[in-house]
C-alpha positions in Angstrom: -11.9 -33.0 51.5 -15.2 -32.3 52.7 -16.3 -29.1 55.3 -17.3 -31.5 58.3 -13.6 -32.9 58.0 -12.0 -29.6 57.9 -14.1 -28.6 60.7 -13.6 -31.9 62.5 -9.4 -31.2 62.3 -10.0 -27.4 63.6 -12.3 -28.6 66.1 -9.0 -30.8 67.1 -6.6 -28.0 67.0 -8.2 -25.9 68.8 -9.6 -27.8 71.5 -7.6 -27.2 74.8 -4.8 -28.9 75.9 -6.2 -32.1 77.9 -6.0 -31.9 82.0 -5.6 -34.9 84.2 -4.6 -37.7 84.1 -5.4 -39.3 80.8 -3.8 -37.7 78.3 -5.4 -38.0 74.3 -3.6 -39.1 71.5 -3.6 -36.9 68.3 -6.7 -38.0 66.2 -6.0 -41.7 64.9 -3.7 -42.7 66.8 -3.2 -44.6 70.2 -3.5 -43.2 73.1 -0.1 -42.7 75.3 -1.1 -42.7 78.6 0.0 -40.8 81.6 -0.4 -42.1 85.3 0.8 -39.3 87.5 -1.1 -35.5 87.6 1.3 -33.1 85.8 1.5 -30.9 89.4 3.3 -34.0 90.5 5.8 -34.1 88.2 6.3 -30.2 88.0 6.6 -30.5 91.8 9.6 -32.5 90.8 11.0 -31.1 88.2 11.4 -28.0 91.1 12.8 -30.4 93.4 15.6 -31.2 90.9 16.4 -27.4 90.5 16.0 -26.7 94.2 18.7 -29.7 94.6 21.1 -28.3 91.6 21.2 -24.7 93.0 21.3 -26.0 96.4 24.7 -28.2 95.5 26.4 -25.3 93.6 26.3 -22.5 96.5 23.3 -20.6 94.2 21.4 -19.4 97.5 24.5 -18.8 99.2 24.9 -15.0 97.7 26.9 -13.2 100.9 30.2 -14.1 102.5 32.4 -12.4 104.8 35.9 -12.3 104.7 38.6 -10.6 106.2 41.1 -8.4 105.1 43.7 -5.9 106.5 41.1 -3.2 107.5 38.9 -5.9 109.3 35.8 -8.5 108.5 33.9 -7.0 105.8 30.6 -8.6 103.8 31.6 -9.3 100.2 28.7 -11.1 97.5 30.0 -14.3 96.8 29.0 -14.8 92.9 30.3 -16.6 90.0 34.2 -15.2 89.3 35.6 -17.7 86.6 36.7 -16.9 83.7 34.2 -14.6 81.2 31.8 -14.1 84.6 32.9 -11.0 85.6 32.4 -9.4 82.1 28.9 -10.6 82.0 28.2 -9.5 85.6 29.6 -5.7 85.3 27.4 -5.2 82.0 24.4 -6.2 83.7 25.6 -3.6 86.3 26.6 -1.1 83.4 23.0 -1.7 82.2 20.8 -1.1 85.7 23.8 2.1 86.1 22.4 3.4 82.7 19.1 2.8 83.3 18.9 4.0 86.5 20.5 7.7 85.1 17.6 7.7 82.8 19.7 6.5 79.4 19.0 3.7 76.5 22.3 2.0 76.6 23.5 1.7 73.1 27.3 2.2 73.7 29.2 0.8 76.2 32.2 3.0 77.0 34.2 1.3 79.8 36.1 -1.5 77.8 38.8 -0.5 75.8 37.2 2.4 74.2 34.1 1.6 73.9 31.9 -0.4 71.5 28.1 -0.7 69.9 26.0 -2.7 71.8 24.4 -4.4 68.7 28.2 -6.2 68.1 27.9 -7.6 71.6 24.1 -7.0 72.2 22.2 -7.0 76.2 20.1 -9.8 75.8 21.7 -12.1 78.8 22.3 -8.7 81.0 18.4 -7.7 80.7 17.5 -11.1 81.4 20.1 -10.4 85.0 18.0 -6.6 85.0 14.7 -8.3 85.1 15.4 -10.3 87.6 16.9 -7.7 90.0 13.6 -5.9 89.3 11.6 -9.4 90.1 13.4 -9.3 93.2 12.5 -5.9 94.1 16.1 -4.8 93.9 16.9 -6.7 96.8 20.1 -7.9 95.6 23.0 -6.6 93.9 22.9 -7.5 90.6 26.1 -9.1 90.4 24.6 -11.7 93.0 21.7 -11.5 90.7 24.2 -12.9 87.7 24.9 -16.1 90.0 20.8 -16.8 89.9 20.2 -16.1 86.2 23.7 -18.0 85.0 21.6 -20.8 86.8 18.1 -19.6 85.5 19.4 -20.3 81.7 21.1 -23.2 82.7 17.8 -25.1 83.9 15.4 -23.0 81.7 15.7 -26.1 78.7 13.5 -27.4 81.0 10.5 -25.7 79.9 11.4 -27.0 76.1 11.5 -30.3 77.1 7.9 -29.9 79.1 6.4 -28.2 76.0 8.1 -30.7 73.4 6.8 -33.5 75.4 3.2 -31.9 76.1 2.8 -31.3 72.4 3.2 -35.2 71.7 0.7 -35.5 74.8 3.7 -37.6 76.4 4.4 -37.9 79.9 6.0 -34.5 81.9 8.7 -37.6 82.9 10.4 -36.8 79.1 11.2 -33.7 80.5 12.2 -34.2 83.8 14.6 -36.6 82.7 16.1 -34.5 80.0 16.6 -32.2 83.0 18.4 -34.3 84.8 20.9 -35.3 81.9 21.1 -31.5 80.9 22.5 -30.9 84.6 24.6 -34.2 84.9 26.5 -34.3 82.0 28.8 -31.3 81.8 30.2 -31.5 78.7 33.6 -28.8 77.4 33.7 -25.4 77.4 32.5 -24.7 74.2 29.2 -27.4 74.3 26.6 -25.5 76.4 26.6 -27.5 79.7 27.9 -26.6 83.2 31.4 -26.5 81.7 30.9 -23.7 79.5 27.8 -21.7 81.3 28.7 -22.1 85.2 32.4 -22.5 85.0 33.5 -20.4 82.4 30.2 -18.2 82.4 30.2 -18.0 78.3 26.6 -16.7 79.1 25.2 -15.3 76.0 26.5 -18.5 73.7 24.3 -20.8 76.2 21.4 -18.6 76.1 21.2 -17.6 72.7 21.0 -21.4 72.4 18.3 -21.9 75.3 16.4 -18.9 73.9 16.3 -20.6 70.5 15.1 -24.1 72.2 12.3 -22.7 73.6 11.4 -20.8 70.5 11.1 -24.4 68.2 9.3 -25.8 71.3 6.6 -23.4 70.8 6.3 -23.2 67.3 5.9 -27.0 67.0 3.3 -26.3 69.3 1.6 -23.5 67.8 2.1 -25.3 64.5 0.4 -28.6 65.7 -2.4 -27.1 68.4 -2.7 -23.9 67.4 -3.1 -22.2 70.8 -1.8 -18.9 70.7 0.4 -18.6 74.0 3.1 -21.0 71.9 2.6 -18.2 69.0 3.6 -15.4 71.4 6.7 -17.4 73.3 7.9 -18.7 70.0 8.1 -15.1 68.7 9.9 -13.5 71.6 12.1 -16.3 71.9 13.2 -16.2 68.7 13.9 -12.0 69.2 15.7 -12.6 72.5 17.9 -15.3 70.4 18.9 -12.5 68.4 19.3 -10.0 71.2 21.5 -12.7 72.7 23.5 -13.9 70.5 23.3 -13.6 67.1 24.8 -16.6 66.2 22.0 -18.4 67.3 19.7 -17.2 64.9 21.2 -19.9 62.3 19.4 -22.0 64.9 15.9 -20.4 64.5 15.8 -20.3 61.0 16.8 -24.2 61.0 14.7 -24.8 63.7 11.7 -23.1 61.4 12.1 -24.9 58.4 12.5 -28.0 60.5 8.7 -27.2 61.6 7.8 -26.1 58.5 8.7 -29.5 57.0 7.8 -31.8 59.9 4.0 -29.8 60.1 4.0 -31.1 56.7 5.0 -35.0 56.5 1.4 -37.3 57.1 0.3 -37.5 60.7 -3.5 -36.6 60.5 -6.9 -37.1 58.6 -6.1 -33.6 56.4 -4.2 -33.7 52.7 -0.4 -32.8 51.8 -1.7 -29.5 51.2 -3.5 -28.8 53.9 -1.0 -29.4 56.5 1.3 -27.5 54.2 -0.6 -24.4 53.9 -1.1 -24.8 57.8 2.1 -25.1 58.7 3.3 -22.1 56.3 1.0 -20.2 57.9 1.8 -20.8 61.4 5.6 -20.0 61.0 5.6 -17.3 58.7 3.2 -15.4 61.2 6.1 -15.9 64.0 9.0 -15.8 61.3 7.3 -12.1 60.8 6.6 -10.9 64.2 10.1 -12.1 65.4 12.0 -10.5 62.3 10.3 -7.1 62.9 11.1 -7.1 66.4 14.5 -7.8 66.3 15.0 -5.4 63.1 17.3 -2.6 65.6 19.5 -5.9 66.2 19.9 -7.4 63.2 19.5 -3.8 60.5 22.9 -2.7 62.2 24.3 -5.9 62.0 24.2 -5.5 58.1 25.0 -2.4 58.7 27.7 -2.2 60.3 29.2 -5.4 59.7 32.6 -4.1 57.4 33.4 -3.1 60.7 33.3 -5.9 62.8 36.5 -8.1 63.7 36.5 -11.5 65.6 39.8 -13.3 66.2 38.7 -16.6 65.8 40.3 -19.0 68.6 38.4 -22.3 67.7 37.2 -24.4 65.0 36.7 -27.6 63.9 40.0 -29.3 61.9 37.8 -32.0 60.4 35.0 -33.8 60.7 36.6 -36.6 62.8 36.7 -33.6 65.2 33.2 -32.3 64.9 32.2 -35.9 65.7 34.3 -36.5 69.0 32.9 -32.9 70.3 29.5 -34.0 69.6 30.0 -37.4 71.9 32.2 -35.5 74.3 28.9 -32.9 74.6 26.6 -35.4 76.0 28.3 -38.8 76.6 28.3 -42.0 74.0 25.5 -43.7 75.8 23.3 -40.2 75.5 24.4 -40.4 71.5 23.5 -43.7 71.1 19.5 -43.2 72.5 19.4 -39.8 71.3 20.2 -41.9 68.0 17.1 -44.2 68.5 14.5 -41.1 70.1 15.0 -39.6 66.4 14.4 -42.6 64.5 11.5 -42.7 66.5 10.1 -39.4 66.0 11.2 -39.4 62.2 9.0 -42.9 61.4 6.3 -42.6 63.4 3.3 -40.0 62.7 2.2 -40.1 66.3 4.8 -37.8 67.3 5.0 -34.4 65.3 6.8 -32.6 68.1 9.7 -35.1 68.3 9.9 -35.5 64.5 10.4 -31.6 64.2 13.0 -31.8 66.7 14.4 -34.6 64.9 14.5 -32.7 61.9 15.8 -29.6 63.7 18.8 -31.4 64.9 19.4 -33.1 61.4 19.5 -30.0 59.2 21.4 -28.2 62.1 24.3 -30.6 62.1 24.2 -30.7 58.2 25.0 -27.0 58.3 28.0 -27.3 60.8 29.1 -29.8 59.5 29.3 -27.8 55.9 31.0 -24.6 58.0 33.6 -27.6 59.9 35.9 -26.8 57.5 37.6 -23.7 58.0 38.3 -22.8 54.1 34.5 -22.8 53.8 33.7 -19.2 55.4 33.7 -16.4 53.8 31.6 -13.4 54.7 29.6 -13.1 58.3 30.4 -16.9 58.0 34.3 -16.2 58.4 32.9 -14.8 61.6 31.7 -18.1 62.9 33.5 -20.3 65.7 31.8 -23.5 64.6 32.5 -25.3 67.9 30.2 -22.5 69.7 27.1 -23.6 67.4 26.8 -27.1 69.9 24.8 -26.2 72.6 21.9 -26.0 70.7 23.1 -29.4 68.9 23.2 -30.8 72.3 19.8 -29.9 74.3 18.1 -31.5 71.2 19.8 -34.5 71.7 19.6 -34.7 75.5 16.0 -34.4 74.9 15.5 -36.7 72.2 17.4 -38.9 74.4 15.0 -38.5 77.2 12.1 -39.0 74.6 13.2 -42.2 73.3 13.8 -43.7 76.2 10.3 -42.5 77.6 8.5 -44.1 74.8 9.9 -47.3 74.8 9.1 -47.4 78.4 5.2 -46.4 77.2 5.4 -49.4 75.0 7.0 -51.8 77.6 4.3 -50.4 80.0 1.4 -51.2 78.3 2.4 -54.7 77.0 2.9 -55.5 80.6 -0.5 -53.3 81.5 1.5 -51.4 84.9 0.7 -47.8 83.8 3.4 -47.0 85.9 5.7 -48.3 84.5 6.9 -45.6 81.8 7.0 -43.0 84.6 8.9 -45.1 87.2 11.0 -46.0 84.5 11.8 -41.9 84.0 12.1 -41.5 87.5 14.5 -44.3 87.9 17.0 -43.5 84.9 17.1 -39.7 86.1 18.1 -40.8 89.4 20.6 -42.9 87.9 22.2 -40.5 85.7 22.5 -38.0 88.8 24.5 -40.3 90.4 26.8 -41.7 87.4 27.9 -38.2 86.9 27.2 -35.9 89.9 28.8 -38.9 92.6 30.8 -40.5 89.6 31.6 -43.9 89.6 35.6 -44.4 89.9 34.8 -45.3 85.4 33.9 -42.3 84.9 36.0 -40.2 83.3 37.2 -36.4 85.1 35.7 -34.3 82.0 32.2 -35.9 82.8 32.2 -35.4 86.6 28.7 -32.7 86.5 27.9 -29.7 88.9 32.0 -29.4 89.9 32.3 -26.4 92.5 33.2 -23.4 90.5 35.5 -20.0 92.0 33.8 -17.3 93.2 33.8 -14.1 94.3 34.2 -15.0 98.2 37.2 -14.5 99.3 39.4 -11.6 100.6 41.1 -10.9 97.3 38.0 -9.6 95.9 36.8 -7.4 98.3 40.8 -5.8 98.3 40.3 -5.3 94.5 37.3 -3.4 95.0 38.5 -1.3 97.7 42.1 -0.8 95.0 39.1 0.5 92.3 37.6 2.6 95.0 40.9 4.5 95.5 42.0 5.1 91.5 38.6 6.5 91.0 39.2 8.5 93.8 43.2 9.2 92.6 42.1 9.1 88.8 41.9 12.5 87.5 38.7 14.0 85.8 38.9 13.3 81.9 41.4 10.4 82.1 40.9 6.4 82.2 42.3 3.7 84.1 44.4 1.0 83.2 43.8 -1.9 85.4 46.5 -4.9 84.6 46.8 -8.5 86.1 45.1 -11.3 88.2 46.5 -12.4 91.3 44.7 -15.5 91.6 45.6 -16.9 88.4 48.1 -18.5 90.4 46.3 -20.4 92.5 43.5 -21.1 89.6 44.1 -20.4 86.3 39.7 -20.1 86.2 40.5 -16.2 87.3 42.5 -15.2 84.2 39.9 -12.0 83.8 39.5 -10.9 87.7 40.6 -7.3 86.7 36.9 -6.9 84.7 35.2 -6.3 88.2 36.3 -2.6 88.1 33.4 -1.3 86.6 31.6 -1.9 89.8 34.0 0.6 91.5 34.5 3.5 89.1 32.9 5.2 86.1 36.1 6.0 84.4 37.0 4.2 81.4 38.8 1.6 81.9 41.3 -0.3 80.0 43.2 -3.7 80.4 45.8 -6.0 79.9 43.7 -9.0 79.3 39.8 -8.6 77.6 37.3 -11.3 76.3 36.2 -9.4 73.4 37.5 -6.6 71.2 35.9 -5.3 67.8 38.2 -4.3 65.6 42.3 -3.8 65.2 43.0 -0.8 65.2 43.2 -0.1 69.1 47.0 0.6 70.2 48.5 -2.0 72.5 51.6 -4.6 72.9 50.0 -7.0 71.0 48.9 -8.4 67.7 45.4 -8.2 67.1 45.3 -10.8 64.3 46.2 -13.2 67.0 44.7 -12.6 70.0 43.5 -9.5 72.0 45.7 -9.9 75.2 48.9 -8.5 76.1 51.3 -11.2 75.9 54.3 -9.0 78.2 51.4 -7.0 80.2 54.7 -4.8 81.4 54.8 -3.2 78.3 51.6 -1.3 78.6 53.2 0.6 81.5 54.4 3.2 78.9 54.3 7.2 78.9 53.7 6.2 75.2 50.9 4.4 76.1 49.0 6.6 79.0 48.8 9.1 76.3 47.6 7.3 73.8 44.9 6.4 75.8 44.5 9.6 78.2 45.3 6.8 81.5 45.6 8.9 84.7 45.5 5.6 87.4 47.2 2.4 86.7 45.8 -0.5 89.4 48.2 -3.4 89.2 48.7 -6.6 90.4 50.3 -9.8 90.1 50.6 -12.0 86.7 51.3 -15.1 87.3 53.2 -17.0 84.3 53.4 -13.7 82.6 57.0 -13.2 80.4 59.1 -10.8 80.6 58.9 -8.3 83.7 56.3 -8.8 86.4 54.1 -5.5 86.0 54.3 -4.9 89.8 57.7 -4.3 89.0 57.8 -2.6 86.1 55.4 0.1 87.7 57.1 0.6 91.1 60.0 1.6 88.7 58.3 3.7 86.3 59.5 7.2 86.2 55.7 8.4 85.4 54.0 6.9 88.2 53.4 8.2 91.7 52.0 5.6 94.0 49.0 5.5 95.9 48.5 2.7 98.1 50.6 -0.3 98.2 48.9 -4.2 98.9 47.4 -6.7 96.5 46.6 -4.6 94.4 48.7 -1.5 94.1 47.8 1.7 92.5 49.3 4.4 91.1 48.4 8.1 89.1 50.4 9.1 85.9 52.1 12.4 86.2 51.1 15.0 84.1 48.8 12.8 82.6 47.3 13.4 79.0 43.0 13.7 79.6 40.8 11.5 76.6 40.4 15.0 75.1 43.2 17.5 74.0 44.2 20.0 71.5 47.2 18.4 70.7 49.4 19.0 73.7 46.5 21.4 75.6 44.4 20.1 78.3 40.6 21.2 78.7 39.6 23.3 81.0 36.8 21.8 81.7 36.0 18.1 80.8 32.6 15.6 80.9 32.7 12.5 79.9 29.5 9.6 80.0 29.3 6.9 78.7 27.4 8.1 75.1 28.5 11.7 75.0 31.7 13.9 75.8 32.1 17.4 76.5 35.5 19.7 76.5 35.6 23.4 77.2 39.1 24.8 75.7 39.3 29.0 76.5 42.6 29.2 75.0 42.5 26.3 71.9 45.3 26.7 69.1 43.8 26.0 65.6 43.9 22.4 64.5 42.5 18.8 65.3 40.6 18.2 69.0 41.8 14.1 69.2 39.2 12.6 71.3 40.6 9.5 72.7 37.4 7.3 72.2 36.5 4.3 69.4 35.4 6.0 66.2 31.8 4.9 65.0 29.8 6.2 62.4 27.1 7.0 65.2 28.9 9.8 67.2 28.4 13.3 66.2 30.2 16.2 66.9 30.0 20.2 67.8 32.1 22.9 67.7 30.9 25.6 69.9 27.0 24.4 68.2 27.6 24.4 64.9 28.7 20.3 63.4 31.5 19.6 62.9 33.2 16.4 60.8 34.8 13.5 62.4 37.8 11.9 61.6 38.4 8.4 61.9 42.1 7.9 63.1 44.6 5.6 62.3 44.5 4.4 66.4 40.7 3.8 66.0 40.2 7.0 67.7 38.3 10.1 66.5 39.4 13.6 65.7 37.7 17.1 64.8 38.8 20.5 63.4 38.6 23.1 65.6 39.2 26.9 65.6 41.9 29.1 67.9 40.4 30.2 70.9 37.3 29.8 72.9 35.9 25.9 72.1 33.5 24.1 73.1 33.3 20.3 71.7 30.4 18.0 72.0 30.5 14.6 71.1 27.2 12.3 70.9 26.4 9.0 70.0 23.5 9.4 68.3 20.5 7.7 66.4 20.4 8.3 63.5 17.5 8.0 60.2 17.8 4.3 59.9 18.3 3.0 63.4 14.8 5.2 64.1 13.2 3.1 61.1 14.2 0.3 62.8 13.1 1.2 66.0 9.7 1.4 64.2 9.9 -2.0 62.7 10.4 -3.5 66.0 7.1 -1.5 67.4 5.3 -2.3 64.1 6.0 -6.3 64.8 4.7 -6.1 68.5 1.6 -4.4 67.6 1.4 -7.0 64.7 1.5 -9.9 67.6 -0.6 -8.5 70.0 -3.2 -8.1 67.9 -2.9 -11.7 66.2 -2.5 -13.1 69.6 -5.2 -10.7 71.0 -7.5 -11.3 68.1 -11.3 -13.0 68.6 -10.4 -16.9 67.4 -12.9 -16.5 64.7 -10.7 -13.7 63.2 -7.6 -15.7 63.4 -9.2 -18.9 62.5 -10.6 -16.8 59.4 -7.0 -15.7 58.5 -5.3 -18.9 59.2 -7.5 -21.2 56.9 -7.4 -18.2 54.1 -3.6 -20.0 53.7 -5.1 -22.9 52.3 -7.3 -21.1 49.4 -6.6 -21.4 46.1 -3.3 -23.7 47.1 -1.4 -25.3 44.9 -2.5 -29.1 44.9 -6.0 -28.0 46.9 -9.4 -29.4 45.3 -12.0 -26.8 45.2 -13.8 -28.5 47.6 -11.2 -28.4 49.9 -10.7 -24.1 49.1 -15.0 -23.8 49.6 -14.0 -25.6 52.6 -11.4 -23.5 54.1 -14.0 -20.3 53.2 -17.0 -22.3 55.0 
């Protein structure tokens, strides 16, 4: 290889992205050309959204409704299903911040868990918003705009995958329009499963993990280093999503790796190979280091991490029907041909990575499909919750296929308008097959269905029920919060009681939770099966107030429940008093048992946050101080100053040795040696970027072409090229 074609190739990498309305082919290939001004079509692609949030009530945030006390203004946000858990950690999050605390333990579910082994990412995505918003709107309404952020933020994959083949913006505005349209089940990452059942971090762990191979095929094949700083941070906030969708990344990467690779330019096998190599290890890096707090007490910590696992795949018959149900047969069949496409031809690198991506990706889930096959973090692993990723690859392959068949069509019939009306025309058509569905059209593929929400009387009577336990509720002691009225009338509200921590900042504990850790937590249930209460009546217990220190019990109806109706069972509990009767009736424990005792003593005094406790005993009797919270290896304790050893108790809670008399016990969740190390890994990797993003392009240019000295396979004219 001589210099003036290894300058001629960097010269073509480097050169900025092309503006207007031709758009340039990569270097010896035809020219794909584009009729319309990009503005035009991003005008549209904001059109679509405008319409989508429009149709599902996302602008309309406020309601009012009336209840017994009179017309009152409740937020009308996103209520189905696993919505209110995402909403009220958001609101945990912005509380916290707000007090001047790094959340890293969330206290008020259950007794409390690490953030890392259900970690922020989707709530600071709701935080940043509030802030872009100036705090103008609750952040629960906030949820109801980023639930519908991530669910039309594929969109900016799809422009990037399309721009980095040069193709038209019309690949991704009608991989938008399929993306909305098709709605897919509950576990496939369309409306289904992000507006309806609000499984929020699954969908954008996936979405964060889209964008993140978007940019590194573009980084890999241009070189500009905007695509090298989103496809890092993507590829954290994946992790601080969702973990899970880290399997995606590193696919994804290797996918790029290997596509940056295959021929499609004037440079040698090694070249492209060093190139490529170069490009993703750089991001692999940055990414890795800044996810390090994340994914260090992951391995950490993970011996003590327990998932009940509620789906899987039984075969691969099964895998295969999900993966047509997720995007419809006739989306299959030219997702089907948009790979082929991108997999023969060289004159689309970006669509043969994504080809790849989506390749090795269902290769892997389709190994894990069987059930007998995990073992480890992979026992862990709900395959079916791996698809959403599986399916925005193929909706936009889909989208590119058709696109470039249209290009072709266009210019053998010379109408450069073709391709783009073409776009234009099947996005419209999609809309209405599955938005206004044709009577053919199956009910599980009817898109943008309404969804419940928070606008109605029974929430704003729940809230004013929370408002009075935390005022009933007394110091020290949590509240046990059990049923959902409107399960009755749609079974989507299964988990209304979650809402209470807007209301109180007691701890809070409940029949019915999305998400629990590990099985040692007492309760009438098994938690090898599931973590619900099957006969909710049986929580209403002296046994199991002090267990749990619960001094307010809010309850209301369970529809379908077995056994007694927990209304009932507590307006004949001899160790209730009530409150206030209504939807929602609530009731104090007598002589309730506080979160911390010496054995049968109460404290004196008592504090308790949300990462640190605090009981002041001036008459303790020697012995163990139970401290009704979960046990991690994080917390510390003091005994009047001086530490003190934890015990880890058979009920998952923690205990510590105390002396007769005067006692003072402090509990922390701390940070410890490692979690600081980590910490510094994370600031070492965004230093790292910045300053290969920030670099002078001679630098980085310099740095990038050293990967291809002294290869294996390179000529030495090809090395004394690279140095020139």
């Amino acid at each position: 290889m001589t210099q003036t074609t290894v300058r001629a190739e960097m010269a073509e990498e480097t050169a900025p992205h092309p503006r207007g309305v031709r758009l340039t082919a990569p270097a010896g290939a035809p020219a794909t050309s584009s009729a319309v001004p990009s503005w035009v079509w991003l005008l549209a692609h904001l059109v679509l959204i405008a319409w989508v949030i429009t149709r599902v009530g996302g602008f309309d945030l406020f309601t009012t409704v009336n209840v017994p006390q009179g017309a009152v203004q409740v937020v009308n946000t996103f209520a189905a299903v696993d919505h209110p858990f995402h909403a009220t950690r958001a609101y945990t999050l912005l509380q916290s911040i707000e007090h001047g605390e790094t959340l890293r333990w969330i206290s008020n579910l259950q007794g409390g868990y690490p953030v890392e082994f259900y970690p922020l990412g989707f709530a600071w995505l709701e935080v940043g918003l509030w802030a872009l918003l100036f705090g103008t709107l609750p952040i629960i309404a906030v949820h109801k705009l980023a639930v519908l952020l991530v669910f039309v933020l594929p969109a900016v994959a799809y422009w990037i995958l399309a721009r980095a083949d040069r193709l038209s913006p019309a690949t991704s505005f009608l991989g938008l329009a399929a993306l909305v349209a098709v709605p897919g089940k509950w576990t496939q990452g369309g409306y289904t499963e992000l507006v309806q059942w609000g499984l929020a971090t699954n969908v954008a762990g996936a979405v964060a993990a889209l964008i993140a191979i978007a940019a590194l095929a573009a980084w890999t094949l241009r070189g500009h280093r905007g695509f090298l700083l989103l496809a890092a941070l993507m590829s954290a906030a994946a992790a601080y999503t969702n973990p899970r969708s880290l399997l995606a990344v590193a696919i994804a990467a290797l996918a790029v790796l290997l596509g940056g690779a295959l021929p499609g330019g004037a440079s040698s096998i090694s070249i492209r190979l060093s190139r490529s190599f170069g490009r993703v290890a750089v991001v692999g890096v940055c990414a890795l280091l800044l996810a390090a707090p994340e994914l260090i007490a992951l391995m950490r910590f993970r011996d003590l991490y327990y998932f009940v696992l509620y789906q899987e795949y039984a075969n691969l018959h099964a895998y295969w029907q999900a993966t047509v149900q997720s995007v419809s047969a006739p989306v299959v069949a030219l997702a089907a041909a948009g790979g082929f496409i991108g997999l023969v031809s060289p004159r689309f690198p970006a669509a043969r990575m994504a080809i790849l991506a989506l390749i090795g990706y269902m290769l892997v889930t389709a190994a894990l499909a069987n059930p007998s096959n995990g073992a480890g973090p992979i026992s862990q692993l709900e395959t079916p919750r791996l698809m959403p990723f599986q399916r925005m690859l193929m909706i936009y392959l889909a989208a590119f296929g058709v696109i470039v068949a249209a290009s072709w069509l266009a210019r053998a019939i010379r109408a450069p308008l073709a391709a783009e009306a073409a776009g234009a025309i099947v996005a419209v058509a999609v809309l209405i097959v599955f938005v206004w569905p044709w009577p053919g059209v199956p009910a599980s593929y009817h898109g943008l269905m309404p969804v419940p929400t928070t606008g109605n009387a029974e929430f704003a009577q729940f809230r004013q029920a929370m408002a009075v336990a935390d005022d009933a509720a007394p110091a020290g002691t949590a509240i046990l919060v059990i049923g959902s009225p409107l399960n009755g009338a749609d079974t989507m509200w299964w988990h209304e009681q979650m809402w209470a921590p807007l209301e109180t900042d007691h701890p809070l504990f409940y029949d019915d939770w999305l998400w629990y850790w590990q099985t040692q937590n007492k309760g009438p249930y098994d938690p090898l099966q599931g973590h619900a209460y099957p006969e909710p009546a049986q929580a209403i217990t002296r046994d199991y107030f002090t267990e749990h220190g619960i001094g307010a019990v809010v309850v209301g109806e369970k529809p379908g429940a077995p056994g007694v109706q927990p209304r009932v069972a507590a307006a004949n509990s001899p160790d209730l008093d009530s409150v206030e009767k209504g939807d929602w009736d609530v009731y104090t424990v007598r002589n309730p048992m506080p979160i911390i005792t010496d054995g049968a003593i109460s404290p004196d005094a008592i504090e308790i946050g949300n990462q640190r406790y605090r009981a002041t005993f001036d008459n303790a009797v020697a012995g163990e101080i139970v401290v009704r919270r979960n046990w991690f290896p994080r917390w510390t304790a003091t005994v009047n100053g001086q530490p003190a050893k934890i015990i880890h108790r058979d009920d998952g809670y923690m205990a510590i040795a105390a002396p007769a008399g005067h006692v003072v016990v402090d509990v922390r969740y701390g940070v410890d040696a490692v979690d600081w190390m980590a910490r510094a890994l994370a600031i070492t990797g965004a230093i790292l970027l910045a300053l290969v993003v920030l670099s002078p392009r001679s630098m980085l240019r310099r740095w990038r072409m050293g990967w291809m000295i002294d290869q294996p396979g390179s000529s030495s004219a090809e090395a004394q090229a690279a140095r020139n």
